[in-house]
VEXLUM-862914 format. One line per 8 residues: number of its first residue (from 1); their letters; for each residue y, z, x of C-alpha. Coordinates in nm, 3 decimals. Each point is the difference from the previous one (the first is absolute). Example, Ala and Ser with C-alpha at 12.3 -4.5 7.8 and 13.67 -1.06 7.14 Angstrom:
2
1) AS) -0.450,0.780,1.230; 0.344,-0.066,0.137
//
This chain:
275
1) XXXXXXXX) -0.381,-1.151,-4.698; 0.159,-0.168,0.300; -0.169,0.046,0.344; 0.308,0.191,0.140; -0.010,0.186,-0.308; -0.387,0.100,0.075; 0.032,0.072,0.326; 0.294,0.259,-0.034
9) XXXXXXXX) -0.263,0.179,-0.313; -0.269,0.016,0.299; 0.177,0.148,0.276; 0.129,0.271,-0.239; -0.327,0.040,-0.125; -0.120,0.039,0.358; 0.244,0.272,0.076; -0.074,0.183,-0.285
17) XXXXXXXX) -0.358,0.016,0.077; 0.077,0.090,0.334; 0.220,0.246,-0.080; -0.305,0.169,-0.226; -0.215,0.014,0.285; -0.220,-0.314,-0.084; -0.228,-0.132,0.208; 0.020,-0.364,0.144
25) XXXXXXXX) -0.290,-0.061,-0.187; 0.157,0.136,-0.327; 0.296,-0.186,0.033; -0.146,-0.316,0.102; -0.235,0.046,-0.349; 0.287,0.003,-0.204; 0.188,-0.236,0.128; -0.307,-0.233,-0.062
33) XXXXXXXX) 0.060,0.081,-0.401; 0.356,0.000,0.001; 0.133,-0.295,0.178; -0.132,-0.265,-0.197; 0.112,0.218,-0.300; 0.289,-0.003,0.096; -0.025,-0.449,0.056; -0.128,0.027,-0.374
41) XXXXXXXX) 0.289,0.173,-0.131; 0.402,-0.091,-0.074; 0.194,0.373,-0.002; -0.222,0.344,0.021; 0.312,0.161,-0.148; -0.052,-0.156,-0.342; -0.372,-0.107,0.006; -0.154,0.047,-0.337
49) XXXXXXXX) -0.382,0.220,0.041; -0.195,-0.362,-0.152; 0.108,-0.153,0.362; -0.165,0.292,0.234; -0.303,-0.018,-0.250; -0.056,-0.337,0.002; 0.048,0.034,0.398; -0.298,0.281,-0.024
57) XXXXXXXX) -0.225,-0.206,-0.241; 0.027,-0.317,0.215; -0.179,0.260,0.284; -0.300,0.052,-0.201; -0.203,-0.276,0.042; 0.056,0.043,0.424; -0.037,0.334,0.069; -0.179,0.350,-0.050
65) XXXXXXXX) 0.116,0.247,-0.198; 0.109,0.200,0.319; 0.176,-0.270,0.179; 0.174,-0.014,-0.410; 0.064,0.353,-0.005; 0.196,-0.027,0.377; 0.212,-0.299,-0.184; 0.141,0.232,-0.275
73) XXXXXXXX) 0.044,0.297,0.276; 0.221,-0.248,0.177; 0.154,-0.133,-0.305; 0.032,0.336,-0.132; 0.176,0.171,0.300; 0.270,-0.353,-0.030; 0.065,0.079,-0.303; 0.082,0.371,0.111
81) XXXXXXXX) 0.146,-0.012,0.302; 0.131,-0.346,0.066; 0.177,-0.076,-0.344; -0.040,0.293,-0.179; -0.121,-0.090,-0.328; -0.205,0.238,-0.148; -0.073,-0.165,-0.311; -0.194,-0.253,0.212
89) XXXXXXXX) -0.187,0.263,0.210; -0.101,0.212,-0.270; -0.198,-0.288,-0.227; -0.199,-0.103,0.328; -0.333,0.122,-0.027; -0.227,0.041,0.316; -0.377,-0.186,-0.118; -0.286,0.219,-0.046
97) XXXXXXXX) -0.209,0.039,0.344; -0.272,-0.180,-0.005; -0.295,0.249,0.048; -0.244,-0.166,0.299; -0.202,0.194,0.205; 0.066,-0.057,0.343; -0.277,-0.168,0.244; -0.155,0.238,0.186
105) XXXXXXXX) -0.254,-0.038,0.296; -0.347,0.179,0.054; -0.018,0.240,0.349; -0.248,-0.289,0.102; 0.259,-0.290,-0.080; 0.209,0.172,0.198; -0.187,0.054,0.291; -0.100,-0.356,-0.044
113) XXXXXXXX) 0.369,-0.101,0.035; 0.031,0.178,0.266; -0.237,-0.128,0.182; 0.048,-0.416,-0.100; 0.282,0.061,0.278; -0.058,-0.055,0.351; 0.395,0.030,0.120; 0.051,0.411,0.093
121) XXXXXXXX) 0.351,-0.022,-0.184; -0.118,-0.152,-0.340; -0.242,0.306,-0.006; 0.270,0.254,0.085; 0.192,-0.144,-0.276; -0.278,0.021,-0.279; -0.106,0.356,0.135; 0.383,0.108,-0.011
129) XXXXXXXX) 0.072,-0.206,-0.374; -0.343,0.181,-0.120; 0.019,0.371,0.209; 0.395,0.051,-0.153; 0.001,-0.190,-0.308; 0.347,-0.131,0.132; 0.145,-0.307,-0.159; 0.029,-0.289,0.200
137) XXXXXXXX) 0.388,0.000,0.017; -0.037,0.371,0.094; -0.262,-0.085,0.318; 0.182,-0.333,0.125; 0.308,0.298,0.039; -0.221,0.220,0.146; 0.174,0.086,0.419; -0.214,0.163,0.268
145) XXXXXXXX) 0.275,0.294,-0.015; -0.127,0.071,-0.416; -0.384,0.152,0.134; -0.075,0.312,0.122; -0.350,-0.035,0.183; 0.017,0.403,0.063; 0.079,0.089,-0.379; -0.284,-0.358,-0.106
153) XXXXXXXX) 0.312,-0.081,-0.239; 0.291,-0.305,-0.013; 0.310,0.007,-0.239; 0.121,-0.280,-0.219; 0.314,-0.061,0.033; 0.222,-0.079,-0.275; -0.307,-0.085,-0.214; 0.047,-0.114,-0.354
161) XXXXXXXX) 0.255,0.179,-0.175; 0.160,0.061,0.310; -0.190,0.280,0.092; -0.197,0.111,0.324; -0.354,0.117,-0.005; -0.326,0.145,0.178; -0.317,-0.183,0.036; -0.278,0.058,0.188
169) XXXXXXXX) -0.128,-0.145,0.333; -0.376,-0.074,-0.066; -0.187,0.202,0.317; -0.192,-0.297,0.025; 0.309,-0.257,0.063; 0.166,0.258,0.255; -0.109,-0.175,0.293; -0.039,-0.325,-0.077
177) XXXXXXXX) 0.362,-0.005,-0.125; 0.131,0.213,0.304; -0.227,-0.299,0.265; 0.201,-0.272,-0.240; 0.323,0.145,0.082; -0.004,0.078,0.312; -0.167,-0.387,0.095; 0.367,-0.091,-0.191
185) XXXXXXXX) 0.286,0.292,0.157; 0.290,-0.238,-0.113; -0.048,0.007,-0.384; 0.278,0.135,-0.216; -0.231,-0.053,-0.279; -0.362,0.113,-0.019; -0.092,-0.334,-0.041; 0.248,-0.210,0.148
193) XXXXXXXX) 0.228,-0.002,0.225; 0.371,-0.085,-0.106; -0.038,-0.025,-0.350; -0.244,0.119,-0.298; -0.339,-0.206,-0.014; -0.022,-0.256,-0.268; -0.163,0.180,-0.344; -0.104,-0.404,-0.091
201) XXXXXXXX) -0.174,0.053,0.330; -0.184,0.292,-0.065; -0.102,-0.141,-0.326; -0.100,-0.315,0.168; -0.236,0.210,0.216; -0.143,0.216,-0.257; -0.086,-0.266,-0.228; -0.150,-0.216,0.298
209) XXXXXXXX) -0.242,0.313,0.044; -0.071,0.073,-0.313; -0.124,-0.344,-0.032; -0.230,-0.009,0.341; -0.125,0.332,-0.144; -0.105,-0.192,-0.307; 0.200,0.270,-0.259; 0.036,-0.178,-0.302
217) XXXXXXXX) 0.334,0.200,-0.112; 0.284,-0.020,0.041; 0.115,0.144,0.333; 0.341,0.086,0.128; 0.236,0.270,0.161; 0.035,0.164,-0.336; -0.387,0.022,-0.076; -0.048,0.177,0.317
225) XXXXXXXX) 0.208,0.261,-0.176; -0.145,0.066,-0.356; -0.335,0.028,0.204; 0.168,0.251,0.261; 0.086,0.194,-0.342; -0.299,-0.063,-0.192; -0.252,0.101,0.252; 0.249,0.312,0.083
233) XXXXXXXX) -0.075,0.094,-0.332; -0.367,-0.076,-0.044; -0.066,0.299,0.278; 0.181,0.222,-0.213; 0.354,0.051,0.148; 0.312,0.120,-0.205; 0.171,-0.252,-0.177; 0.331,0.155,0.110
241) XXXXXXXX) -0.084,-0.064,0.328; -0.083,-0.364,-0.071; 0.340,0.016,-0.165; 0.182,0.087,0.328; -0.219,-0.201,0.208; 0.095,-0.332,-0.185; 0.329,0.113,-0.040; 0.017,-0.031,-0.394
249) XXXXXXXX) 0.340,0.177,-0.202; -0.211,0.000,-0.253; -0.355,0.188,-0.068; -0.068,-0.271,-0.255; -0.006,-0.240,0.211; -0.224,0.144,0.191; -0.235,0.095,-0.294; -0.163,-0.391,-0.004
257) XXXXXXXX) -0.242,0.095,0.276; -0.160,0.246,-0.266; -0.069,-0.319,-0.196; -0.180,-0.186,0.275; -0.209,0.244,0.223; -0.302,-0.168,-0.068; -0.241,0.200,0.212; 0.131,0.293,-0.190
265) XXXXXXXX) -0.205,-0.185,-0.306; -0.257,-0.107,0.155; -0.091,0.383,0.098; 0.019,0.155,-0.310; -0.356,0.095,-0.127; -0.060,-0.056,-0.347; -0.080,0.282,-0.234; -0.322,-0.145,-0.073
273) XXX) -0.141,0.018,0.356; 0.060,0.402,-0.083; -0.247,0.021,-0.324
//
């Protein structure tokens, strides 16, 4: 397809994302899968199903099976909404999620992380990532005007799906974070000041003090999370609560912590110690 061509398919693929609600990130995600589709291909109007397969296969060998299964979404919703052939959409089969159990760090790894800091922002941003379970792209966001220091609660705004929620403001972060912000009146942003932090940066940071802290895992925003979750639900708190905490549509998605609350195991007595 000729660049002209291309670029006319992307900015009414844009629209129609925005026009859904997507977020910047979503759109940006597809985009990534469906421009150099769209280079690949001659005419999307009379493409023959062996093209966007071959197109899918050639993906294997590069990425996940997640990062595969957000190629046919994009390719998927093209097919439906851009040139409306369902014969195309309805053969393209998302890959089977691949089932990995998410790194998760120990209370002491955690307050070892903490600690490998010595800047007063890097720890308010660990204690807020690990005390909310927010995702990164949900705390770079974050304003002074979303917390409520009375009610020890901030909002997400607009989180994933386009939907706002509570979390909570650990007790223990209250003043530190209410000292940060009032050492920096001018930010719109908690973190910054004209425009959302970096999330490379945070992940920068977190993996620099994971490393001084000598945790040998993998460490980044997202860990922070599964281990806000996990350790939620090792002291015995409702998983529906977890649910609405993280923000999950789904309870399913939310049922993987069941799977890897370790403690949980290791404090189950054997029925042997009972004879």
């Amino acid at each position: 397809m000729q660049e002209e061509e291309v670029k006319k398919y992307i900015e009414k693929i844009e629209t129609e994302l925005k026009l859904r609600g997507c977020s910047p990130r979503t759109i940006e995600s597809y985009l990534f899968f469906l421009d150099p589709f769209l280079k690949l291909i001659q005419n999307p109007q009379n493409i023959e199903i062996d093209k966007v397969k071959f197109f899918l296969a050639s993906l294997i060998d590069k990425y996940s099976n997640k990062s595969r299964a957000l190629a046919v979404s994009s390719l998927r919703f093209f097919f439906k909404r851009i040139v409306d052939r369902p014969d195309i959409f309805i053969k393209l089969e998302v890959p089977k999620k691949e089932k990995k159990l998410p790194t998760v760090l120990s209370v002491q790894e955690i307050r070892d992380l903490i600690e490998s800091t010595n800047f007063a922002k890097s720890k308010i941003i660990l204690k807020m990532l690990y005390s909310s379970g927010l995702r990164i792209s949900e705390l770079v966001n974050l304003t002074p005007k979303d917390l409520d220091f009375q009610q020890n609660i901030g909002w997400v705004r607009k989180g994933k799906g386009s939907k706002d929620r509570m979390f909570k403001i650990a007790e223990s972060i209250k003043k530190p974070l209410q000292k940060y912000l009032s050492e920096n009146p001018t930010n719109k942003y908690l973190f910054s000041e004209d425009s959302p932090m970096s999330p490379r940066n945070v992940q920068i940071m977190i993996k620099k003090a994971a490393k001084k802290a000598n945790i040998n895992k993998k460490v980044t925003p997202h860990t922070l999370r599964h281990s806000f979750a996990t350790h939620l639900l090792e002291r015995g708190e409702n998983l529906l609560v977890i649910q609405q905490l993280l923000g999950h549509e789904n309870l399913e998605t939310t049922r993987i912590y069941t799977h890897i609350s370790q403690e949980q195991i290791k404090n189950v007595k054997s029925p042997l110690d009972n004879l």
